[in-house]
N, CA and C of each residue as an Amber inpcrd file, in Angstrom:
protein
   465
   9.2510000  24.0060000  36.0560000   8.7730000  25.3380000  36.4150000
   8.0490000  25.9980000  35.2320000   8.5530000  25.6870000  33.8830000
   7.7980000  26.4780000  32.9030000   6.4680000  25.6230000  32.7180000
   6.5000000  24.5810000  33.1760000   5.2600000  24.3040000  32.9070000
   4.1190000  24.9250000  33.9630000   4.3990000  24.4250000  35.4500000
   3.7120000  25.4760000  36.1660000   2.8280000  26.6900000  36.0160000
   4.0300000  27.4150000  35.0690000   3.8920000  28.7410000  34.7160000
   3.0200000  28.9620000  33.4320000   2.9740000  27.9810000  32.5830000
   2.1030000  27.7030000  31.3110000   0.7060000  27.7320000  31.1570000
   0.9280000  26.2290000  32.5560000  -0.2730000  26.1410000  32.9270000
  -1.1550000  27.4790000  34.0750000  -0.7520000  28.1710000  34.3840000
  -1.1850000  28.9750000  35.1670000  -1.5080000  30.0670000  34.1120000
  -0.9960000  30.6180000  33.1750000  -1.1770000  31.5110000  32.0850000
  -2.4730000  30.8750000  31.4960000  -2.3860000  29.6160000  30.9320000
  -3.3220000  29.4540000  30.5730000  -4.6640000  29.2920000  30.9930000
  -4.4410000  29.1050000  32.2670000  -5.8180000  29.2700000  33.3590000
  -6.1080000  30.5170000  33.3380000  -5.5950000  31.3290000  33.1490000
  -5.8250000  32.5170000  33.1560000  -5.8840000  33.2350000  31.5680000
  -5.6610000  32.4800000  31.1160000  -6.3090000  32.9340000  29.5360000
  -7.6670000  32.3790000  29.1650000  -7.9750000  31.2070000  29.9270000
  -9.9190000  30.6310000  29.5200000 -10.4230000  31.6270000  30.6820000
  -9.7780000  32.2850000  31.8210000 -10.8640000  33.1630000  32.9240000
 -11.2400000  34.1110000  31.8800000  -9.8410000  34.7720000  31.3470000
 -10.6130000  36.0620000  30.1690000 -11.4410000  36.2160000  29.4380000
 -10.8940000  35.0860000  28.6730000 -11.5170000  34.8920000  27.5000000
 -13.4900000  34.7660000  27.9000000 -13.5710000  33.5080000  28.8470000
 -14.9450000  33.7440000  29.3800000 -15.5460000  34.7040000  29.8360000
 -14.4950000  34.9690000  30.7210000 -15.1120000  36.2750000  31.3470000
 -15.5820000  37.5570000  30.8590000 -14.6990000  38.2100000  29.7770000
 -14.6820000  39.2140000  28.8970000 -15.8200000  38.6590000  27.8930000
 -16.3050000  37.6790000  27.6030000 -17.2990000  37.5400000  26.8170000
 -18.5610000  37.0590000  27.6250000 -18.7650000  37.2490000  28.2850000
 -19.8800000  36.8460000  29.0090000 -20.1520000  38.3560000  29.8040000
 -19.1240000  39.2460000  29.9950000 -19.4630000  40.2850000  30.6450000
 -19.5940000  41.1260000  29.4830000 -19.3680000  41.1410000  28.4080000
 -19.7480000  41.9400000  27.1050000 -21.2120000  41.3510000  26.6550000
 -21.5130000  40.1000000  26.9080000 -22.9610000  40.1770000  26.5580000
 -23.8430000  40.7890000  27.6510000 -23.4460000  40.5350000  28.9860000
 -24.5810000  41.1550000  29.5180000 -24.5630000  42.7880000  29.2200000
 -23.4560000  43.1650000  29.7880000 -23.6400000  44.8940000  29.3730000
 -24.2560000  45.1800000  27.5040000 -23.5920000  44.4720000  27.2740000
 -24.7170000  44.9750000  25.9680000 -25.8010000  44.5420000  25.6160000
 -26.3720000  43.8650000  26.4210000 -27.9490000  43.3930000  26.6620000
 -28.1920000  44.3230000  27.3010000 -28.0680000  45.0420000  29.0240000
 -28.2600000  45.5940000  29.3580000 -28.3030000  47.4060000  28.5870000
 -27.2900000  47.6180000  28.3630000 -27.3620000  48.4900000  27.4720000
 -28.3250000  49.1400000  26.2590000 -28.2780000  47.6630000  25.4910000
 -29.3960000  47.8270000  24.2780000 -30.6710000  48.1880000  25.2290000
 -31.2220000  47.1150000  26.0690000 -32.8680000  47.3140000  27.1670000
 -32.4900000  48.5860000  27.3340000 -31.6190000  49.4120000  27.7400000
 -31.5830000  50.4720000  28.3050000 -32.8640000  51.7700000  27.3740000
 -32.4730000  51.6220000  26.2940000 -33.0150000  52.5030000  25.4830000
 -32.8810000  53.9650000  24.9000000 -31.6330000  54.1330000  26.0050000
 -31.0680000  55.2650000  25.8590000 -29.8980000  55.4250000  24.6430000
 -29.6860000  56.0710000  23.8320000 -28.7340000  55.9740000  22.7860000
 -27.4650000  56.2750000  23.0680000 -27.3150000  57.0990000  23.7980000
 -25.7400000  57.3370000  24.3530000 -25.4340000  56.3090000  25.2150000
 -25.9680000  55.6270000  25.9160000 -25.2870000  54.0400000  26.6670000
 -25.6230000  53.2220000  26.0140000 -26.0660000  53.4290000  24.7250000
 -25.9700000  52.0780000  24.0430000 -24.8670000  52.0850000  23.1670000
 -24.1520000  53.7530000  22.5110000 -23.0190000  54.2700000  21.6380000
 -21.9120000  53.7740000  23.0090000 -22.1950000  53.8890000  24.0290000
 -20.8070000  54.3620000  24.6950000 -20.5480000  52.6140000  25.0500000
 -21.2330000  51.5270000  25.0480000 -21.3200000  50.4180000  25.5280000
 -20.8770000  49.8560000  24.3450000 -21.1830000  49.9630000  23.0920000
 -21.0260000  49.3480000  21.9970000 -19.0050000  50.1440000  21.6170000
 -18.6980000  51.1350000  21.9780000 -17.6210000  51.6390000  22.0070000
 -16.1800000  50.3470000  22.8940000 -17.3870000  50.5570000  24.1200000
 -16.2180000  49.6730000  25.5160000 -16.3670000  48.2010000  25.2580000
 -17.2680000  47.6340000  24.5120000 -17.3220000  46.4060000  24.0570000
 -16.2810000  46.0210000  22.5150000 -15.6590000  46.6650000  22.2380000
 -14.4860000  46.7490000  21.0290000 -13.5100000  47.2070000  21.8300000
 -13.5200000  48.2850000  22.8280000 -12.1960000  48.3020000  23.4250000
 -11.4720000  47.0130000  24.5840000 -12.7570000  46.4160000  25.0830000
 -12.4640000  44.8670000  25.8000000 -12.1690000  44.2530000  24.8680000
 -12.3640000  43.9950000  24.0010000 -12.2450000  43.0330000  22.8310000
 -10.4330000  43.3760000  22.6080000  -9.7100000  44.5840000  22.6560000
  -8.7570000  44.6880000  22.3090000  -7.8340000  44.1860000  23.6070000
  -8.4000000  44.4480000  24.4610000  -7.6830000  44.9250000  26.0210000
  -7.7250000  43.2880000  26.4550000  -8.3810000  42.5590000  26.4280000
  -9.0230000  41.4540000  26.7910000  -9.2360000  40.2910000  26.3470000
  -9.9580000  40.0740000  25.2370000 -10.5580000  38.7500000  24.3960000
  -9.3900000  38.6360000  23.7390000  -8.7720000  39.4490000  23.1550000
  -7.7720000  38.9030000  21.9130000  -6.7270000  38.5090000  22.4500000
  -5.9440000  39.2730000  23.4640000  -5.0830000  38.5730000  24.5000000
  -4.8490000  37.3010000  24.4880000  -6.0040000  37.0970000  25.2640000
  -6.4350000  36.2320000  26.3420000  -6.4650000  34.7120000  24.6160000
  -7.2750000  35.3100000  23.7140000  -7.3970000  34.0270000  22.3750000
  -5.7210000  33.9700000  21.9970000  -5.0740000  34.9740000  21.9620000
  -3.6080000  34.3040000  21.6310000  -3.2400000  33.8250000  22.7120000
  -3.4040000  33.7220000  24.0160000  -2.5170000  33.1500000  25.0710000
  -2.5570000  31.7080000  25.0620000  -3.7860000  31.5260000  25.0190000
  -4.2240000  30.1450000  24.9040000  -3.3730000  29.1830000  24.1350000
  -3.3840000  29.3480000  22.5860000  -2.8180000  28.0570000  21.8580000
  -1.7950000  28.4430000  22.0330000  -0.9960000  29.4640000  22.4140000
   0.3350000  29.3930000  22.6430000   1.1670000  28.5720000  24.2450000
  -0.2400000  28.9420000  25.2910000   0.3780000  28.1380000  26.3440000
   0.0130000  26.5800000  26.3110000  -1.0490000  26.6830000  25.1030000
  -1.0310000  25.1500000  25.2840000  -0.3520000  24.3850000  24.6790000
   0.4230000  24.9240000  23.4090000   1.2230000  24.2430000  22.9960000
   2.5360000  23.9420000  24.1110000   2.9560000  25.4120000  24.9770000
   3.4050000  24.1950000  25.8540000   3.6190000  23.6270000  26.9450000
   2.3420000  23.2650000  27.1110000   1.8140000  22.2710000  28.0990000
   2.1990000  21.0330000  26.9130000   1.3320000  21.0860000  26.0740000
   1.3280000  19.7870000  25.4730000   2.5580000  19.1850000  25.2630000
   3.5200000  20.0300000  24.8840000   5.0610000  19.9280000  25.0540000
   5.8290000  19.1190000  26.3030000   5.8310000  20.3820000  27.4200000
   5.9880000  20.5250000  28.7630000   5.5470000  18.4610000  29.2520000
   4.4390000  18.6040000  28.7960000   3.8680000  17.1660000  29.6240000
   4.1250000  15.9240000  28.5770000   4.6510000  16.0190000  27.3600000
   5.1090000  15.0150000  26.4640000   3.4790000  14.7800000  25.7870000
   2.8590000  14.8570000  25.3970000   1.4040000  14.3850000  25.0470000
   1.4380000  14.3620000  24.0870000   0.7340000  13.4210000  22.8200000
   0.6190000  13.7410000  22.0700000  -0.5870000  13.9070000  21.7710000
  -0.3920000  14.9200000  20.3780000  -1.4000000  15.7010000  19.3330000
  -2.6620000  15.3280000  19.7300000  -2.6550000  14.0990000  19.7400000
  -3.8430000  12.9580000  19.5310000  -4.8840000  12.5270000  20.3250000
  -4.2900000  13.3160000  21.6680000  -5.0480000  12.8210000  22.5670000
  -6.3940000  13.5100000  22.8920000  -7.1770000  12.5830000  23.3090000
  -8.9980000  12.8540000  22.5130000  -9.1600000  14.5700000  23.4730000
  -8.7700000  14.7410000  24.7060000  -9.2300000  16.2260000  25.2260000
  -8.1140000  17.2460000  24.6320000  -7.1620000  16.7860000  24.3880000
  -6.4680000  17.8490000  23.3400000  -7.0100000  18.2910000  22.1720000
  -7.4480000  17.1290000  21.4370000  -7.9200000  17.8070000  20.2620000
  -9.6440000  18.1130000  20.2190000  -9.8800000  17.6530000  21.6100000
 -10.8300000  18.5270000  21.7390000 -11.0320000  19.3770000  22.1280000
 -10.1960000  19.7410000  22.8000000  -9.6100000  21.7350000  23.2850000
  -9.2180000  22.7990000  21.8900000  -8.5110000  22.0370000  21.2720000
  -8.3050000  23.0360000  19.6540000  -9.1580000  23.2560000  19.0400000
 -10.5370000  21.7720000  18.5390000 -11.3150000  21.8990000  17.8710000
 -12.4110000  22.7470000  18.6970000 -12.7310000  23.0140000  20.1950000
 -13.8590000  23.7230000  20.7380000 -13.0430000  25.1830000  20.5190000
 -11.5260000  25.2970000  20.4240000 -10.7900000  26.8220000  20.3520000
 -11.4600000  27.5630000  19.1970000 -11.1140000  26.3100000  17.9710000
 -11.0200000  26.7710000  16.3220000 -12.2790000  27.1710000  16.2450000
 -13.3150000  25.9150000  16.8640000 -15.3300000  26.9520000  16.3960000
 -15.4290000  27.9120000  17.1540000 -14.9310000  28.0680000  18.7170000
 -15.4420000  29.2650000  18.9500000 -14.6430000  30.5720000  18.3060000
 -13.9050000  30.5430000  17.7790000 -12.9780000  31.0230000  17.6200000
 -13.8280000  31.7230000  16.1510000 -14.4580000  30.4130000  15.3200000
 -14.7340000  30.6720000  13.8390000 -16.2570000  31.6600000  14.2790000
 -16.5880000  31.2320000  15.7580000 -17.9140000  32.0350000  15.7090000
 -17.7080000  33.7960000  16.1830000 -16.2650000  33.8000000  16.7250000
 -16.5150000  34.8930000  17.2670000 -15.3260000  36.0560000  16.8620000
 -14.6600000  35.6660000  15.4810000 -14.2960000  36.6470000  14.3550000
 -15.0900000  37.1340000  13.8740000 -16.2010000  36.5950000  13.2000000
 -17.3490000  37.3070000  12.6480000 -17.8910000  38.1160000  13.8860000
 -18.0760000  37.9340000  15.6420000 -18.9800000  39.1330000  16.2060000
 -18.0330000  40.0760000  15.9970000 -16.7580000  39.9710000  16.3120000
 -16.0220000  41.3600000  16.2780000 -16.3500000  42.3000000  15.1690000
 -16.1580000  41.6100000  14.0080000 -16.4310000  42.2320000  12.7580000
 -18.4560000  43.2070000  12.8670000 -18.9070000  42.2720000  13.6270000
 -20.6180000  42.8460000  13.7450000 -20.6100000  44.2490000  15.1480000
 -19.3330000  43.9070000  15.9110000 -19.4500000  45.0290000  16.7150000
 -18.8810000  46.0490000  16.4010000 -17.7180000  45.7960000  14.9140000
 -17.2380000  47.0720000  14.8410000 -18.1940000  47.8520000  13.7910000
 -19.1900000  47.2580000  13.4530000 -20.2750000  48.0250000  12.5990000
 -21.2930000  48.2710000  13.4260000 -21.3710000  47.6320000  14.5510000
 -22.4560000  47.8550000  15.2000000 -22.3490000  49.4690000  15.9320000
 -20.8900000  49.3420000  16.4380000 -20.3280000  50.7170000  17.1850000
 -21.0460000  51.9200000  16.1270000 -20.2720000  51.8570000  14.6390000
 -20.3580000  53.2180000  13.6730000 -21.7410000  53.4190000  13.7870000
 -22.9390000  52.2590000  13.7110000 -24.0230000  53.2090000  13.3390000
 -24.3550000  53.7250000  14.5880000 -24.4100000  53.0700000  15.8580000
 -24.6440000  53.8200000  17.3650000 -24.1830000  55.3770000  17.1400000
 -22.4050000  55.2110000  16.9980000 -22.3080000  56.4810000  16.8820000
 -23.0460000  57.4160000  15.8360000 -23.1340000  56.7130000  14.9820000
 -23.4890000  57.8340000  13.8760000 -25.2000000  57.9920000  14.2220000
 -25.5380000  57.4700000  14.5380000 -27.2380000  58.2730000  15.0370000
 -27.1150000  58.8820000  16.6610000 -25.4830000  58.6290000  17.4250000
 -25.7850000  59.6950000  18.3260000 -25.3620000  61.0840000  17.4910000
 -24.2480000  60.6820000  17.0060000 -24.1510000  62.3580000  16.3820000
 -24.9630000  62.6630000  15.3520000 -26.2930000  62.0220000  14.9430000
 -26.7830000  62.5010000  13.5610000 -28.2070000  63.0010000  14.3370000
 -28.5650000  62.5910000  16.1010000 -29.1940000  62.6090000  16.6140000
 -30.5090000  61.6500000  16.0470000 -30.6190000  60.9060000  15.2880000
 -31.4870000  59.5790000  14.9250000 -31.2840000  58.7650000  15.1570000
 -32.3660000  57.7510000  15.4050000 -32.5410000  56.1110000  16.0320000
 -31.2860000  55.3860000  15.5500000 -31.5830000  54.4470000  16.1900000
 -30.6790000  53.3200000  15.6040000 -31.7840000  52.7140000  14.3330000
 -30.6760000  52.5690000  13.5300000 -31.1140000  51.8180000  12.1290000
 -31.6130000  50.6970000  12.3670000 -31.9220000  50.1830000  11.3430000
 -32.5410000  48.3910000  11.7830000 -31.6150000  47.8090000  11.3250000
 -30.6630000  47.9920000  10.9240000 -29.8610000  47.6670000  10.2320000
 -28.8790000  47.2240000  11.5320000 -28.7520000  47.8150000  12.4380000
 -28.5710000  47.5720000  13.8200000 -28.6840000  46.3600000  14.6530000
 -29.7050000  46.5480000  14.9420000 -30.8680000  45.6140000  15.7270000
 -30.4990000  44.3420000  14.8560000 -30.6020000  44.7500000  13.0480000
 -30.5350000  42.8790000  12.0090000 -29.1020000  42.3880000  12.8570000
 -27.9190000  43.6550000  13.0150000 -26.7480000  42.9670000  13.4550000
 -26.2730000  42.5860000  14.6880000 -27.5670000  42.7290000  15.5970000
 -26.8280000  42.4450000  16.7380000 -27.6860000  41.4890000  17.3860000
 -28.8660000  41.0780000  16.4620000 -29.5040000  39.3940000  16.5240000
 -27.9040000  38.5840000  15.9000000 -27.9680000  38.8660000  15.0090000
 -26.6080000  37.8940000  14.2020000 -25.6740000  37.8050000  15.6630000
 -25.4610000  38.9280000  16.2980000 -24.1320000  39.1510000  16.8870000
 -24.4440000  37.8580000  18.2700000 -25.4140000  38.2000000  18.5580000
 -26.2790000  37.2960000  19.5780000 -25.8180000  35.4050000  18.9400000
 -26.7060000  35.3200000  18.1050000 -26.3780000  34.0210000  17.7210000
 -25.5630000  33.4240000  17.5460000 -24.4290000  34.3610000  17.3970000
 -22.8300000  33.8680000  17.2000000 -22.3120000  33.7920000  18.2270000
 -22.7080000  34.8040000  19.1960000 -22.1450000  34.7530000  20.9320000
 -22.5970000  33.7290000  21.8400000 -23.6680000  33.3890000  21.5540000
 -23.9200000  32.1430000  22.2100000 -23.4230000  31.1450000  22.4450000
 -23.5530000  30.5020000  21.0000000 -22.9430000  28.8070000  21.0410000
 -21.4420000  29.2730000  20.8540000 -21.0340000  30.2230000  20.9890000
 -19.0620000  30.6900000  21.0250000 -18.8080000  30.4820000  22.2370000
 -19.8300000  31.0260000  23.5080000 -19.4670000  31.2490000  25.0100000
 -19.5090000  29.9670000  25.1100000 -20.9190000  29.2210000  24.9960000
 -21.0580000  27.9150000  25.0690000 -19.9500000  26.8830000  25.2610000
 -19.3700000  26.7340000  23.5690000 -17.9920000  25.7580000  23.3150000
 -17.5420000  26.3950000  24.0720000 -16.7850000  27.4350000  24.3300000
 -15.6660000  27.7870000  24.9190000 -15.3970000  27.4710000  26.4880000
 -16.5730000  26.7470000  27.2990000 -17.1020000  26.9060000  28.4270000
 -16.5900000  25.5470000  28.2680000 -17.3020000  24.8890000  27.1410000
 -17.5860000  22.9540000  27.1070000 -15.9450000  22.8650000  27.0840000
 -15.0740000  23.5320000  26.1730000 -13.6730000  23.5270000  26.0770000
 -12.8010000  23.5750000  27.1340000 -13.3000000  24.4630000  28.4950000
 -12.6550000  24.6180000  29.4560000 -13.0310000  23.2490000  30.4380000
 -14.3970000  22.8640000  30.4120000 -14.3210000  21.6480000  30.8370000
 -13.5240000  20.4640000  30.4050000 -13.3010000  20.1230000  28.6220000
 -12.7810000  19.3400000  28.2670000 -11.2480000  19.3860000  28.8280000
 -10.5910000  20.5930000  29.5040000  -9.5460000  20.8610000  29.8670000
  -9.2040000  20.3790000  31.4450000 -10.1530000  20.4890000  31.8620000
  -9.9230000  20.8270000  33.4900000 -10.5440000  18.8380000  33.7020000
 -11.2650000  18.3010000  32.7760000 -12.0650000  16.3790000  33.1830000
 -11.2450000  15.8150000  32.8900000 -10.1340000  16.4350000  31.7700000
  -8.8350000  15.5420000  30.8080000  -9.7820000  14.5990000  29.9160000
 -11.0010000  14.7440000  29.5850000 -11.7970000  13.5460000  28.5660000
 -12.7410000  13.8170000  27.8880000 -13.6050000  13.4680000  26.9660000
 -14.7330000  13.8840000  26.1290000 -15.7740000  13.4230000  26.9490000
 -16.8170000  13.8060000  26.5290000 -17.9480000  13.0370000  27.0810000
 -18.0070000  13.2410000  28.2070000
């Protein structure tokens, strides 16, 4: 039964995790096109509060239910879609500490040119190309990871 239950948590920790990051890029694509500065402050706000509510969750649920599954089902360490589930966890993982860190700077200057009533800086825009490039190939693995999960194999 606990495995059942493991495994069902953890199905439901790669829906989040994808989901919450794939629905944070579009709204803040959408957002940024928008052009308006207050839905781009208030979007860049709700995109750190998903991140709390949501992504981070959902990234601890994971290696914790998979450890035990891996348990639960006797497997070892070694086996090639296991450790290719950790290693697609660990890069997306390495790519998408750094966006958090770019959205929580990205938020201050939004806010601070809605309340200073001036543009967004470029300083902005430099961080949320970065933020882009890191979100990509993060959603990416994390996608290839859920496959490596659900085929049981590489390749």
């Amino acid at each position: 039964m606990l495995t059942v239950v493991a495994k069902a948590l953890h199905v439901l920790g790669a829906v989040l995790f994808l989901g919450a990051g794939l629905m944070t890029a579009w709204y803040k694509v959408r957002a940024d096109r928008s052009g308006d500065l207050r839905v781009v402050a208030w979007c860049q706000r709700e995109i750190v509060r998903a991140d709390w509510l949501f992504t981070l969750p959902s990234a601890l649920l994971l290696p914790a239910t998979g450890a035990l599954l891996v348990r639960g089902y006797r497997l070892p360490w070694s086996t090639d879609w296991v450790l290719a589930g950790l290693a697609g966890y660990v890069a997306a993982g390495a790519l998408w500490l750094p966006a958090v860190w770019l959205q929580l700077r990205m938020r201050a200057l939004a806010d601070a040119a809605l309340r200073d009533g001036t543009a967004l800086p470029p300083a902005f825009h430099r961080l949320n190309r970065v933020w882009l490039a890191l979100g990509a190939p993060a959603f990416l693995i994390a996608a290839a990871t859920v496959w490596f999960m659900v085929a049981k194999r590489v390749g």
